[in-house]
C-alpha positions as CSV (number, residue, x, y, z in Angstrom):
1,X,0.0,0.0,0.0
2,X,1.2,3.4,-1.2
3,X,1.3,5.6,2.3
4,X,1.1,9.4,2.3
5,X,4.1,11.8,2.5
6,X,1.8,14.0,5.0
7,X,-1.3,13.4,6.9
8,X,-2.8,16.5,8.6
9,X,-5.8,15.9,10.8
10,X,-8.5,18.7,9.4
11,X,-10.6,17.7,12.6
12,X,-12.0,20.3,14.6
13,X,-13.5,18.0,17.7
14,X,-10.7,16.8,19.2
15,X,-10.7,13.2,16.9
16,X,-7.7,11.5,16.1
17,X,-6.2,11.7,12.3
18,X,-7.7,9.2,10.2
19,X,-5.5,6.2,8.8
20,X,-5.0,6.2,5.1
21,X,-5.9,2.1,5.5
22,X,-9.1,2.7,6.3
23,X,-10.0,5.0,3.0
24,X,-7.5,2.6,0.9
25,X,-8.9,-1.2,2.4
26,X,-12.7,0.0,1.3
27,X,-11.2,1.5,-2.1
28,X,-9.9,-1.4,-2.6
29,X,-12.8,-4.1,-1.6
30,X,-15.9,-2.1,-2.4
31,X,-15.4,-0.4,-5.8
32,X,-17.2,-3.4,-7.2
33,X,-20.3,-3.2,-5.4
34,X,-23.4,-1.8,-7.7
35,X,-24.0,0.5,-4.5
36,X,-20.8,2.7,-5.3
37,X,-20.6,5.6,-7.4
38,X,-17.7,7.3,-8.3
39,X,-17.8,10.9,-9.8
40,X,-15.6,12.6,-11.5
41,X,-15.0,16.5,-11.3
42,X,-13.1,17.8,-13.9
43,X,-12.3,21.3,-15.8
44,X,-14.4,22.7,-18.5
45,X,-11.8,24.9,-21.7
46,X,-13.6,28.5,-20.4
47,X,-12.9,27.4,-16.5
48,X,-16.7,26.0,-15.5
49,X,-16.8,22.6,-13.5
50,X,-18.2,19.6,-14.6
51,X,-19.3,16.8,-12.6
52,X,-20.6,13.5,-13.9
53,X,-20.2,9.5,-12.1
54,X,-17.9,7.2,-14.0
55,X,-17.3,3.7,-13.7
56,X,-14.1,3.1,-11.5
57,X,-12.2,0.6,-10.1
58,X,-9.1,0.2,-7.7
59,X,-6.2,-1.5,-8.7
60,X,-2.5,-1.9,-7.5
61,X,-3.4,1.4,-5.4
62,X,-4.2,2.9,-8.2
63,X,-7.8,4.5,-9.4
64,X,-8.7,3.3,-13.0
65,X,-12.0,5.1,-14.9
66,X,-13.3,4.2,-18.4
67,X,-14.9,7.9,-20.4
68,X,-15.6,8.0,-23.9
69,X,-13.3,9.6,-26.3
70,X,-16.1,12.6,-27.2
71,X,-18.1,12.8,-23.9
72,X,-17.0,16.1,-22.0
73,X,-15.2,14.5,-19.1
74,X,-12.6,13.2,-22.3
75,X,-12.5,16.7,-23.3
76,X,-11.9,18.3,-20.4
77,X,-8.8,15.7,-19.4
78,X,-7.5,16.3,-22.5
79,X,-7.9,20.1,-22.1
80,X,-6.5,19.9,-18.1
81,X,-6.2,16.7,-16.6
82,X,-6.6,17.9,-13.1
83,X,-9.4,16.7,-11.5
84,X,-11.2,15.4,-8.3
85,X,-12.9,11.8,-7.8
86,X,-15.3,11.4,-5.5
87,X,-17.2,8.4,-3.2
88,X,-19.3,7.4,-0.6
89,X,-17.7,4.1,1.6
90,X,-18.6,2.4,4.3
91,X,-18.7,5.0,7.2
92,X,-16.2,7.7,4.7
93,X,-16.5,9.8,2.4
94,X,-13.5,10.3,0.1
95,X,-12.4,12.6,-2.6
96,X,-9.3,11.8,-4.3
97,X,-7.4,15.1,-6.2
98,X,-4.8,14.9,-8.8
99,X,-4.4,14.7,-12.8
100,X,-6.1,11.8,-14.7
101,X,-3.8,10.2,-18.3
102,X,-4.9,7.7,-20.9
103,X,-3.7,4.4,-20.1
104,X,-2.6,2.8,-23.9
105,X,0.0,0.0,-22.4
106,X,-1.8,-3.2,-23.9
107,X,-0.8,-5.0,-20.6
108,X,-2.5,-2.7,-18.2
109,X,-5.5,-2.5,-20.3
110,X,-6.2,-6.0,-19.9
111,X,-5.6,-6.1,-16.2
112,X,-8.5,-2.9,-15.8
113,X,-10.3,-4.9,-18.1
114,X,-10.3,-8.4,-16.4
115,X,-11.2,-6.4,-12.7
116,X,-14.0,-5.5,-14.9
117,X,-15.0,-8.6,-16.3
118,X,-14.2,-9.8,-12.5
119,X,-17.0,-7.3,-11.6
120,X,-19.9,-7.9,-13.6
121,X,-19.1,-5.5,-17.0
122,X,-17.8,-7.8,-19.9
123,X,-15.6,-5.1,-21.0
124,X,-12.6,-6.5,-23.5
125,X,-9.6,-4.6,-25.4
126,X,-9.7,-3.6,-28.2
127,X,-7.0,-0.9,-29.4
128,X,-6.0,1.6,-27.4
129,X,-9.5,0.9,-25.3
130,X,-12.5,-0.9,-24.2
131,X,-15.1,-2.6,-26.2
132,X,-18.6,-4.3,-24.3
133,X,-22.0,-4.9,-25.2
134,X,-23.0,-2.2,-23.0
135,X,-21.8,1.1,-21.3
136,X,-23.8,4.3,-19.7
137,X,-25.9,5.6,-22.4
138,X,-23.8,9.0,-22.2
139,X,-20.8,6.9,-23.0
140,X,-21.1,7.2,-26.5
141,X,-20.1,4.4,-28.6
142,X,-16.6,2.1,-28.1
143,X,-14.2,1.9,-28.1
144,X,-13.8,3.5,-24.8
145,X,-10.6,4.9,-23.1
146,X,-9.2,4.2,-19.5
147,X,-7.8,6.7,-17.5
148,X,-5.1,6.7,-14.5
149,X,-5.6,9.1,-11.6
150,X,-2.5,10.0,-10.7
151,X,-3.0,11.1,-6.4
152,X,-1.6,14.2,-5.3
153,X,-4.2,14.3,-2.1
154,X,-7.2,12.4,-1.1
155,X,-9.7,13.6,2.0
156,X,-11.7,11.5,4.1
157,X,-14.5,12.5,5.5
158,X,-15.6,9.9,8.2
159,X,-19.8,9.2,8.7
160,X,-19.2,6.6,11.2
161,X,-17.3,6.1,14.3
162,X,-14.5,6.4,14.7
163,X,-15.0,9.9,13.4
164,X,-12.6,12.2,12.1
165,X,-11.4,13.9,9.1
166,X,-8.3,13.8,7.3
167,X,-5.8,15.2,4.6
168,X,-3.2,12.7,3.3
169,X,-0.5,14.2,0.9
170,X,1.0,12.0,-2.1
171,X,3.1,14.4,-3.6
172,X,6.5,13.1,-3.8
C-alpha cells in the first residue's frame, strides 16, 4: 500500500487523524459493489466545472475510470487533466485530487479490463481501449478509453465512528 508523505488531521472535535488504510482497504474491496458511485470532477476549456459518475475501479493502489473519447469528461482531461474523484464508503467519504492520463499500455488494459469482467461489465480490449456490449448511455459508442488518476491528495471525510477527518498528501 502506497502511504502518504503528510497526513494532517482537518478535525476540529478533538478526533484523532484518520488512517489512510481505512480509506485505501474499502477503495480497494468495495469499488465493485453496484452500491458505489464514483464521480468525477473535472475542468471545462472556459474554466466551468463539470461533474458526472464514472465507472471506477481500484487497482495496485491505483484509481482506473473508463470515459468515452467525445463525452465532456474526455475533453476536459484532454484540455487539463486535473481533476477530483469522489465516493461514498462504508462509514467515509473520500475525494481523491490529482491529474487523470490515458492508459494505452496493452498490458494494463487487460488487467483494468479483467477487474471489470471480474465485476460484472464484460468489458474486452480492443486498441487503445474498451469494447462491451454495453456502457452508460452518455458513454457514446466504443471503443472506450481508461484513465489513471495519478493522487496528489485524497480527504476522508468519516460518517461513522471512529469519526474524524483527514488530509493525506502524495506528492513526492
Amino acid at each position: 500500500m502506497t502511504q502518504p508523505t503528510n497526513t494532517r488531521n482537518l478535525d476540529n472535535y478533538g478526533h484523532a487523524a484518520l488512517e489512510w488504510s481505512r480509506a485505501h482497504d474499502l477503495l480497494a474491496t468495495q469499488w465493485r459493489t453496484i452500491d458505489v458511485t464514483f464521480f468525477l470532477a473535472t475542468v471545462r476549456p472556459d474554466g466551468r466545472p463539470h461533474s458526472t459518475g464514472v465507472g471506477a475501479q481500484w487497482l495496485d493502489d491505483t484509481l482506473y475510470f473508463v470515459s468515452g473519447p467525445n463525452t465532456r469528461k474526455s475533453r476536459n482531461l484532454a484540455h487539463n487533466p486535473a481533476c477530483s474523484v469522489s465516493v461514498r464508503l462504508t462509514g467515509i467519504d473520500v475525494t481523491l485530487e490529482g491529474e487523470a492520463h490515458r492508459v494505452t499500455d496493452p498490458s494494463i488494459l487487460e488487467r483494468v479490463a479483467a477487474g471489470y469482467r471480474d465485476s460484472g461489465w464484460p468489458a474486452e480490449v480492443e486498441g487503445e481501449g474498451f469494447t462491451a456490449p454495453f456502457n452508460a448511455p452518455s458513454a457514446g459508442p466504443g471503443p472506450w478509453w481508461v484513465y489513471r488518476l495519478t493522487i496528489h491528495t485524497a480527504v476522508g471525510l468519516a460518517t461513522a465512528a471512529p469519526d474524524g477527518a483527514t488530509a493525506w498528501d502524495f506528492s513526492r
